[in-house]
ROTI-301558 format. One record per atom (N, C-alpha, C): x, y, z. Coordinates in steps of 0.001 Angstrom, whole numbers, plus 500000, padded with zeros to 6 digits. Layout:
N
XYZ/...
This chain:
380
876545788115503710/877498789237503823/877461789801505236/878573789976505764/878648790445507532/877596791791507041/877321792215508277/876121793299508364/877020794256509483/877704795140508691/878087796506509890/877018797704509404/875715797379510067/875245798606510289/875531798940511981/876053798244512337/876091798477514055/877449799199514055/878253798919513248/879151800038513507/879664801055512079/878477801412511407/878861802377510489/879173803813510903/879299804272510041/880628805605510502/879878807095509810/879977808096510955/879632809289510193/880876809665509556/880592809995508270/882053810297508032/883062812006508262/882232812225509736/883082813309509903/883822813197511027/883854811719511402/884526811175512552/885846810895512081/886288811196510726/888019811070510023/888719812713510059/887744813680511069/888900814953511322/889181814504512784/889061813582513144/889602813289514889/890513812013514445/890182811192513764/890936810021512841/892699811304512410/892353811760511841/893294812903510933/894122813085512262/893625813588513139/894439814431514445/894826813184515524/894375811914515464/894464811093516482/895072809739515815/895809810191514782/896554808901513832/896018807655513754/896418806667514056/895308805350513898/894223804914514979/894392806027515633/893157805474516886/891646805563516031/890898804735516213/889769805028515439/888220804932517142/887720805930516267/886958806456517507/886115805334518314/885222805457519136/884753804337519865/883284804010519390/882814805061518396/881649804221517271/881800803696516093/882957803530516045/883447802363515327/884432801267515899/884294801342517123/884943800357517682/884121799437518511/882733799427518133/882171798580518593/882404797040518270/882640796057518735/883027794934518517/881532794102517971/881804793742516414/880874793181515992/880526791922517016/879293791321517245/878326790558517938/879209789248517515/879792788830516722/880245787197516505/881229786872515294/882006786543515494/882792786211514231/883859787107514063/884278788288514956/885145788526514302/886445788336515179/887343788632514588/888452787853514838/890205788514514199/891112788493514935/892618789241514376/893560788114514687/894094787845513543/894802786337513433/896535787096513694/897148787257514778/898260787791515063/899308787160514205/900313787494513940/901935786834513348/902300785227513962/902130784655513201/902809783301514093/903888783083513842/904476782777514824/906165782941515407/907121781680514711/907584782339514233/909074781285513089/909592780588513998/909502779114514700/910088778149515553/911117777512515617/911169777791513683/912003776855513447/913669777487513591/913871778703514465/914933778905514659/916137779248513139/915137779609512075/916131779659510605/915390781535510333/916221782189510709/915978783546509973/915259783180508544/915456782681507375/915219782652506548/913472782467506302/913347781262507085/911514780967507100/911185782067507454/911112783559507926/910395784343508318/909239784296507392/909361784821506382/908862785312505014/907842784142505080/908147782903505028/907353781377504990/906180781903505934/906753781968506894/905921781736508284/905014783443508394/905246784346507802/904450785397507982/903358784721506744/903323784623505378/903307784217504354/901711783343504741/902235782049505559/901198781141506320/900275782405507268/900394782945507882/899578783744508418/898558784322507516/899208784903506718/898240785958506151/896725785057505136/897578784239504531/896547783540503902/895443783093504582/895824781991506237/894968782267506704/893982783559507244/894665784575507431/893865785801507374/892882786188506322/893295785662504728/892182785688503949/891647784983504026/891633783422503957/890389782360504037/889929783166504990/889850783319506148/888839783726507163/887945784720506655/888991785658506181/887795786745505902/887149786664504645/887298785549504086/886456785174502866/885118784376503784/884955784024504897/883916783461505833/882351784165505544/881629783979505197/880206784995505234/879901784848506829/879946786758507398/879518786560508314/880671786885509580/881782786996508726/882979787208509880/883157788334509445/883956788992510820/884837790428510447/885872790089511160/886686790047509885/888630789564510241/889552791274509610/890318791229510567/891084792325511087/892160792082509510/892858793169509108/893620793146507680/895225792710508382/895413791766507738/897362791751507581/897908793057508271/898070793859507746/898922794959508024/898724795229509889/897357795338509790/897174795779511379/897704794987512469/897340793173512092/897549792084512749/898936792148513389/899702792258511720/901400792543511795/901948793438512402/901497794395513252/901692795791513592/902209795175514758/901437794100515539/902114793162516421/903539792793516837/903889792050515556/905052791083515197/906280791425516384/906274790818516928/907820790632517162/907705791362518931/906278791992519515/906171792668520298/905645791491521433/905725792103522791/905046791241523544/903794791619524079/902742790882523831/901166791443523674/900387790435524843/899289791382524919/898189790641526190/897217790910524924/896802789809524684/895289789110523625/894368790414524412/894016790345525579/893049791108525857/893019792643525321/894028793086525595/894414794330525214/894617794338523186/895240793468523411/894811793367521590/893625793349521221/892618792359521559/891770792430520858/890967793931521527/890745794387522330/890383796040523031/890864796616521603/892500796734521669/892564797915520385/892267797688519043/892073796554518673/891138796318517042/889897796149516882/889371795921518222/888178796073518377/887323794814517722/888120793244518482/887705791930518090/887485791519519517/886413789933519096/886305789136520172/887433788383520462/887584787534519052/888461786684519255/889994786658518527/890989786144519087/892600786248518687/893157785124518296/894143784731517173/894216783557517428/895723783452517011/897115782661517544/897819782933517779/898578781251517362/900002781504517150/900201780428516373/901577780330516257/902326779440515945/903655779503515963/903931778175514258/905094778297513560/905247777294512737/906637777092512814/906775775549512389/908670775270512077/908479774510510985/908982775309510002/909979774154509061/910810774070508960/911263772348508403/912466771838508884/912307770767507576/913136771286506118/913372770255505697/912019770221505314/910971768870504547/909971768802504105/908754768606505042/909012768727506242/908075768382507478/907846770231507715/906654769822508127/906068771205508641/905367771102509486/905443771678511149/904903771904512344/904026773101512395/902896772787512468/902001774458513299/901294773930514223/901455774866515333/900535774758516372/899593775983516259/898658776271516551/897566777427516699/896481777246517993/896237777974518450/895386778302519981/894601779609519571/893427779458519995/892195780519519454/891438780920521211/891322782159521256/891104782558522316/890011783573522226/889286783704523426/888010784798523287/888183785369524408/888717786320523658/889466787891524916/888312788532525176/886852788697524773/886174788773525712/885766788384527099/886110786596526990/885797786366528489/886898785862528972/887639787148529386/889063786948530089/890249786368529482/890282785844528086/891440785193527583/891311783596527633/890323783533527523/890142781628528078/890156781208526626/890812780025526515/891103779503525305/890335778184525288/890005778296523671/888350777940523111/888627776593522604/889935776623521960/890513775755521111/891944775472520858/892786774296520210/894047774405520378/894571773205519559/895308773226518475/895791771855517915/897304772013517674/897907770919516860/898981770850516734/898752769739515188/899465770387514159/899324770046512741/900639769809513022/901019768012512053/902591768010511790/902139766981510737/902971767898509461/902353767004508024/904150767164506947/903357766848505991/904510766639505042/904531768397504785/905480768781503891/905169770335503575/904259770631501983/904249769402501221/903329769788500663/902137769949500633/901402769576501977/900182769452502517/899977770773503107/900494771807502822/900849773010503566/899557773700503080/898434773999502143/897121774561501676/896205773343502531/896406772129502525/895492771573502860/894950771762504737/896534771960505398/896374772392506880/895919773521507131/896200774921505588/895421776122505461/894081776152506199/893430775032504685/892331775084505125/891799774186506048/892201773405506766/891668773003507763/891787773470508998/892670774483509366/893189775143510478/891851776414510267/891462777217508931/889872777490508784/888996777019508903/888729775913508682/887684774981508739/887443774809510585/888467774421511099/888113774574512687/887775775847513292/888495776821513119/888238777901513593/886704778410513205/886413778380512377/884878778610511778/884116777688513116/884430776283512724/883315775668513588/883180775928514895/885153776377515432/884634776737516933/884149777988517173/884332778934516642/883174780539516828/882243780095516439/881361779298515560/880088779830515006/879535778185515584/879902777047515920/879765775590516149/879429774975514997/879842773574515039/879807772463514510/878378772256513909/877467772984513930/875731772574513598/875992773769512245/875858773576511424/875569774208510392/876808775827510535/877886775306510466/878638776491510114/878181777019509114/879201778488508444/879174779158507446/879931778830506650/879923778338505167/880977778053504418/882330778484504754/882870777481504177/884542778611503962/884906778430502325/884912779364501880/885575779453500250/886132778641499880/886486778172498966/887785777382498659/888357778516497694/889575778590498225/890027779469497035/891537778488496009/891898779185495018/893080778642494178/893939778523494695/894385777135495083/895869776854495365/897316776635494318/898248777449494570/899250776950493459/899717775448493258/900045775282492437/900649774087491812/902497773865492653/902578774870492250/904108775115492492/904852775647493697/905337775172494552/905686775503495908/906853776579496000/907696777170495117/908693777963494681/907792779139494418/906654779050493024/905876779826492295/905371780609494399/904989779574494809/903899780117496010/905237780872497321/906285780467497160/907183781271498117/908213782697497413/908258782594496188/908188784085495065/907105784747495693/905681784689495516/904505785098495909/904314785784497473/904846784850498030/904570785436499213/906413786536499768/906991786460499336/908058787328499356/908216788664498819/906890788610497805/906861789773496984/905147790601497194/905021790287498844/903766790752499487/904081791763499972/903271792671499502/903324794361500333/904766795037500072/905827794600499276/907069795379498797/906673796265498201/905452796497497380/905431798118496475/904992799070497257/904933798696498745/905210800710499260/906026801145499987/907176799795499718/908596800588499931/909576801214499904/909429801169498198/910410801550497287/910361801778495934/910655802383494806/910228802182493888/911626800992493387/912823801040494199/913259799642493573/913295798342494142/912410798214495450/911959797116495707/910686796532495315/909955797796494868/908819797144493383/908833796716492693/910023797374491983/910690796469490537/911091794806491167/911853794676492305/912309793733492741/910643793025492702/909878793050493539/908797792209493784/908359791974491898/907999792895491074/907550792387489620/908777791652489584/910243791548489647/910890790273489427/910475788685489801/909910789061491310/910022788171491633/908650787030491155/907380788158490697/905851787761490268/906334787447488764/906865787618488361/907019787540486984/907907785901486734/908658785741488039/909032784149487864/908389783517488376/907359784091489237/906364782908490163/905504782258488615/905019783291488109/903961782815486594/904637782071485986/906257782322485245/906748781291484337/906806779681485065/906537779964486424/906759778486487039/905283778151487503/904492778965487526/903513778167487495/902308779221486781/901765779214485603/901587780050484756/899659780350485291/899201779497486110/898026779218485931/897382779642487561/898476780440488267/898778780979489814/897704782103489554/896452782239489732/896178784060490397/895941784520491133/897087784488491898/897366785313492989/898891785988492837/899513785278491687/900711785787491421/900500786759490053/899221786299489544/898883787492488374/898411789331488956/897299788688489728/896754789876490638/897963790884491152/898464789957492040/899381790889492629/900629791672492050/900888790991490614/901406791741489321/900506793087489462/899530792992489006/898500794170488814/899351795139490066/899021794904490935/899082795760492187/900167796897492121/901673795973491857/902940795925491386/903053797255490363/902307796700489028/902723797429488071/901374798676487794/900603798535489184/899706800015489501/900635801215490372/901107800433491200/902145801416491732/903249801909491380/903609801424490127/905011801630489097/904262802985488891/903265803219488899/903444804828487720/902613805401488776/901370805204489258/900771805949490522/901305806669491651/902579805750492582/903069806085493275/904588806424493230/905465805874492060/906796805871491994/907271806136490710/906565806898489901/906163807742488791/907187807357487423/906819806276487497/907536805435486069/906426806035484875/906635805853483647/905458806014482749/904344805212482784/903597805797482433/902152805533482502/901979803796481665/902485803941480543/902229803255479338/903919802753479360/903859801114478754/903026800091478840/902782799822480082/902809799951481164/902587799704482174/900883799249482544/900352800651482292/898886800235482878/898414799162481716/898434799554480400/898568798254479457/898778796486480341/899792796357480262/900057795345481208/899735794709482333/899437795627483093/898585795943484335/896957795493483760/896520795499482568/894625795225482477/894932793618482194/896022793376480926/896381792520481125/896277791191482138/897049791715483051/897598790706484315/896004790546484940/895362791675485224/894191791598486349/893052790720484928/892818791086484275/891913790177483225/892446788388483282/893741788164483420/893655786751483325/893807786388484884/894079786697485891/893606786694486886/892340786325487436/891072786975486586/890191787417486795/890004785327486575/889938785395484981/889851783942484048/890133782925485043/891785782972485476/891795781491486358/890495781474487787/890208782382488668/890253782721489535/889031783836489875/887909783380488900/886889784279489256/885979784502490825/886527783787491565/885794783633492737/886951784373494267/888464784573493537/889392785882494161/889137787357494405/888479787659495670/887903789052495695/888682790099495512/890121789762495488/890993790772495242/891803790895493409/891416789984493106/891518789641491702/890741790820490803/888962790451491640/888149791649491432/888607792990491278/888714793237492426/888845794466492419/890664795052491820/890972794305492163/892482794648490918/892043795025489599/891292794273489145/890511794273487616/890165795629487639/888801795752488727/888311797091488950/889010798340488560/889972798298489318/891084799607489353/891215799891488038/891882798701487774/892824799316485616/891450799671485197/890642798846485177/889450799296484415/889077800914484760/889024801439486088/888837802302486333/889448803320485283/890734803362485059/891766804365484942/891220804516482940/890385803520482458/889532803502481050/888669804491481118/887998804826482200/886827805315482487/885400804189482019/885545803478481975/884676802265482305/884015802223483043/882964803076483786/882553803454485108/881910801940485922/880753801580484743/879787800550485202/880842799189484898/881658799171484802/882012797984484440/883142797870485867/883537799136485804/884391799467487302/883757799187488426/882826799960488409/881721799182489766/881124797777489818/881080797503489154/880888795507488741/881425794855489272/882736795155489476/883631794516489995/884320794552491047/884277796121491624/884450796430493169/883010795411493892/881710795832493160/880420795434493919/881237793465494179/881040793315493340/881233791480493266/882623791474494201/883484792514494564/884569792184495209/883849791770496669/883577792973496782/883312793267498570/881894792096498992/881238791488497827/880230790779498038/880554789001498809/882009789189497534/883126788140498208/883134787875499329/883799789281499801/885223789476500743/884605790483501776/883906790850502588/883182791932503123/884028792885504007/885358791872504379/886481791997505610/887975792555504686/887509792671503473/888450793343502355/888696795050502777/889827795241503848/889970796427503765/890547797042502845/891487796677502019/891869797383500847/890900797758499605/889449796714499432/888605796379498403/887778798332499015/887626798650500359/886892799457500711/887677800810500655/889180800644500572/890280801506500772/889898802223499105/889758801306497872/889656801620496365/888504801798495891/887774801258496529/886088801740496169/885909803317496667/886683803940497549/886458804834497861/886912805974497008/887871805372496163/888378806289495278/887844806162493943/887136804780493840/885986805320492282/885099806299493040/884415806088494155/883818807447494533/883675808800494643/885114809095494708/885546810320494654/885933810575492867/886078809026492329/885686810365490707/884982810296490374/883847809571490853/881696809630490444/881349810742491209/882428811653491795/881928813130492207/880686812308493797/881119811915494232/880224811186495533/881621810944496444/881796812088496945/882960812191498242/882142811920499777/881022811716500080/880323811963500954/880515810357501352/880290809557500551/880121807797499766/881845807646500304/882732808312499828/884143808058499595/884268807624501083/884065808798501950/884298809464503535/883871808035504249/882633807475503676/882365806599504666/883083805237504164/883367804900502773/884054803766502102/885540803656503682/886197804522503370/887402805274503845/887173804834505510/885945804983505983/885911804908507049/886177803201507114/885539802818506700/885161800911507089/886362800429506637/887580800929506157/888543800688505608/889237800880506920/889945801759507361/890198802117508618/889929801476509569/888487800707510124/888267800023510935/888922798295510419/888614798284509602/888971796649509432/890640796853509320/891138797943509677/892575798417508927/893157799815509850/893192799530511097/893463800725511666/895038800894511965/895943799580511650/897007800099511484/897702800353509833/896938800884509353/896789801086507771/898081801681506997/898504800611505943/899755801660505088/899563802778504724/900429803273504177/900554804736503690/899588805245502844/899004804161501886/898264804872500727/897076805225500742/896521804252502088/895372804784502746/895052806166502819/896763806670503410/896497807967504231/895954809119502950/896994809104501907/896615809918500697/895690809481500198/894553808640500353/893310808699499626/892372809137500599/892553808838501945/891735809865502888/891872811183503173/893452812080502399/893659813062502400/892530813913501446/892764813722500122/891678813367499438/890629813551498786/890197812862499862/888386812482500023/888272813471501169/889166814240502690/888805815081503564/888559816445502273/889510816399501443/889578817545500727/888533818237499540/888207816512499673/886644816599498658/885336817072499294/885620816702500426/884603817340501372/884463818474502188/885565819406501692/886295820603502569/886843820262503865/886854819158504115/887972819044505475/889578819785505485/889308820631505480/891368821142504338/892111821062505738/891781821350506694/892305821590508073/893199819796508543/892189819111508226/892074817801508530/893071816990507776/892895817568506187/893097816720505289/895117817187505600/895750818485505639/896473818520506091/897270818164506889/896406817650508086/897352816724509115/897453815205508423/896776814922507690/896719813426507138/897576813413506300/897937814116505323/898630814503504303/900214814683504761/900678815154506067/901862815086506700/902218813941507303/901495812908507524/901964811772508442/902781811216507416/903872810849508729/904828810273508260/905195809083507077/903974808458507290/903351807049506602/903408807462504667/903084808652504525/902691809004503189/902864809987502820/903899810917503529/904248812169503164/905690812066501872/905137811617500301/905496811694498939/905293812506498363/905802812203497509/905281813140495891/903900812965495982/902627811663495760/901277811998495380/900920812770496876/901190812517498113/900429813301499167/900868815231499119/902278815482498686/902539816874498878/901647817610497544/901359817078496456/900441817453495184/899416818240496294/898371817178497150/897297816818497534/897211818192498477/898343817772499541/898847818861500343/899277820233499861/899062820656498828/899224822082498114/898362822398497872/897316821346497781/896071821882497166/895041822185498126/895496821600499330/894074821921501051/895312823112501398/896331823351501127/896908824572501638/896421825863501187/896491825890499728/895571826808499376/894373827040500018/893734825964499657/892263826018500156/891926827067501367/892818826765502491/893191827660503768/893879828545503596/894506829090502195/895297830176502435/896739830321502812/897182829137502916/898766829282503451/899177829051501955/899633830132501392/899987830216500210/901494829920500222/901872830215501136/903874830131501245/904026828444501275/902984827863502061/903853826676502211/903323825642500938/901973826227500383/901816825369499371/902630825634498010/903649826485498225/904158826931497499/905863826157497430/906231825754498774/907075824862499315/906915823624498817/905655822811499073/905105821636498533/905067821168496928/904520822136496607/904898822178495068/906103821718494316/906923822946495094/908611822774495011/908735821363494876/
């Protein structure tokens, strides 16, 4: 399991976090000693608007194999993507995520042929590039270049003499089932009817390939945010929701996010020890799981251990400093659990997450301080 005691976090370093939006301070920006690494957007070549989705899709996965690596600290999707479409100096990238190494990539498909090139660089010593191939295979070979495009990268950070495993994780069967899947990534915190849209779209990935979990899991996710964040009923929903993450769990016991999906519904039982079972076995996985640290922080805060939350919250943030919205309202929170009300207020207004669950949150650190008029607004 990677070892961040070198950059653990007091957790009262999230009222300058609160006031300084995603900048995260410079004792937690120490750049772990080896392995870690921010796998940027690789660039759609193939000149077809449509592959976007494909070609982000290929990124990210490799972003999880990696951070399924024992021993690496890989930067989260969201932050990587914060990138996309911008024109970047590696050096300066890896400075603001606070990695050694970058690795950068372009894909074309065309028809059943599939091109990736990838180049891996160590922006520590000046940008000099470490490594560099060029994959051109059939497209159903498209998991197998996954993992071999991991498989190199491992050997060139850590060398060829006794690397660190790389996982194998579940590949779909179904190449439709796996482009549903990846189209219906990160849509539930856009909308509550582009949620529904993404459960459309998870709900045909399974009938086509029934035995997918990663298309079960991310159901879970889906139909957690149907009533949490975009306030559908509770029931059948979370019903459905234990459902999805339990057979998930079955195909796919070795999916750290499967885990902790499970975790959650279970949570909402009050299942305490059985809840922590499964966050623990998540993050034991996945160590580079910023979302796994984003939700552990919030069984914390209802085991009445906000102190635990503050720092969960923190390591979440670092592996995740350009972090979605929901982050922000669970660090609102957890400041609030800890009397940060001052703090938790500015967090609670950013733009990112200023809803229905953050203005609740935000009425309640208003009080706390006494501005009775505006928590009175919020309410409204």
């Amino acid at each position: 399991m990677t070892n961040f005691s070198d950059i653990s976090a007091d957790p009262l370093y999230l009222t300058a976090l609160a006031s300084l939006g995603a900048s995260v301070p410079a004792k937690l920006m120490a750049v772990p000693s080896k392995g870690s690494i921010a796998v940027l957007p690789f660039v759609n070549s193939s000149g077809d608007p449509a592959q976007e989705s494909f070609t982000d899709g290929l990124t990210e996965d490799i972003i999880t194999d990696l951070s399924n690596v024992n021993g690496f600290f890989v930067i989260a999707r969201n932050s990587s993507f914060a990138y996309k479409g911008r024109p970047t100096d590696v050096r300066q990238v890896a400075h603001d995520l606070g990695v050694k190494y970058i690795l950068e990539g372009s894909a074309r498909r065309a028809g059943q042929r599939l091109r990736i090139n990838v180049q891996l660089i160590d922006a520590s010593e000046g940008g000099n590039h470490i490594w560099a191939e060029r994959f051109d295979r059939e497209l159903v070979d498209i998991f197998e270049i996954q993992d071999e495009v991991t498989r190199r990268i491992v050997e060139a950070i850590a060398g060829k003499l006794n690397p660190p495993a790389v996982t194998e994780r579940q590949r779909p069967s179904n190449l439709e089932a796996y482009d549903l899947c990846v189209r219906s990534r990160d849509l539930f915190t856009h909308s509550r009817l582009v949620n529904e849209e993404a459960r459309t779209r998870l709900a045909r990935a399974i009938v086509l390939d029934p035995n997918f979990a990663e298309a079960h899991w991310r159901l879970v996710i889906v139909q957690l945010f149907s009533w949490v964040y975009w306030g559908e009923a509770q029931e059948p929903m979370r019903r459905n929701a234990l459902i999805s993450a339990q057979r998930a769990v079955q195909l796919d016991g070795n999916d750290s996010r499967a885990r902790w999906a499970l975790g959650f519904i279970i949570l909402h039982d009050g299942r305490w020890d059985e809840a922590k079972a499964e966050f623990d076995a998540s993050l034991q996985m996945n160590p580079s799981d910023a979302d796994a640290y984003a939700i552990m922080a919030d069984f914390k805060f209802l085991m009445q251990m906000p102190k635990e939350g503050l720092e969960l919250v923190a390591m979440a943030f670092r592996l995740n400093p350009h972090a979605p919205g929901w982050y922000y309202w669970i660090l609102g929170y957890m400041q609030i659990a800890n009397g940060q009300y001052e703090a938790a207020v500015v967090t609670l207004r950013r733009e990112e997450t200023y809803r229905t669950m953050s203005r609740r949150l935000l009425a309640a650190a208003l009080i706390q301080l006494g501005r009775i008029e505006e928590a009175r607004e919020e309410a409204r």
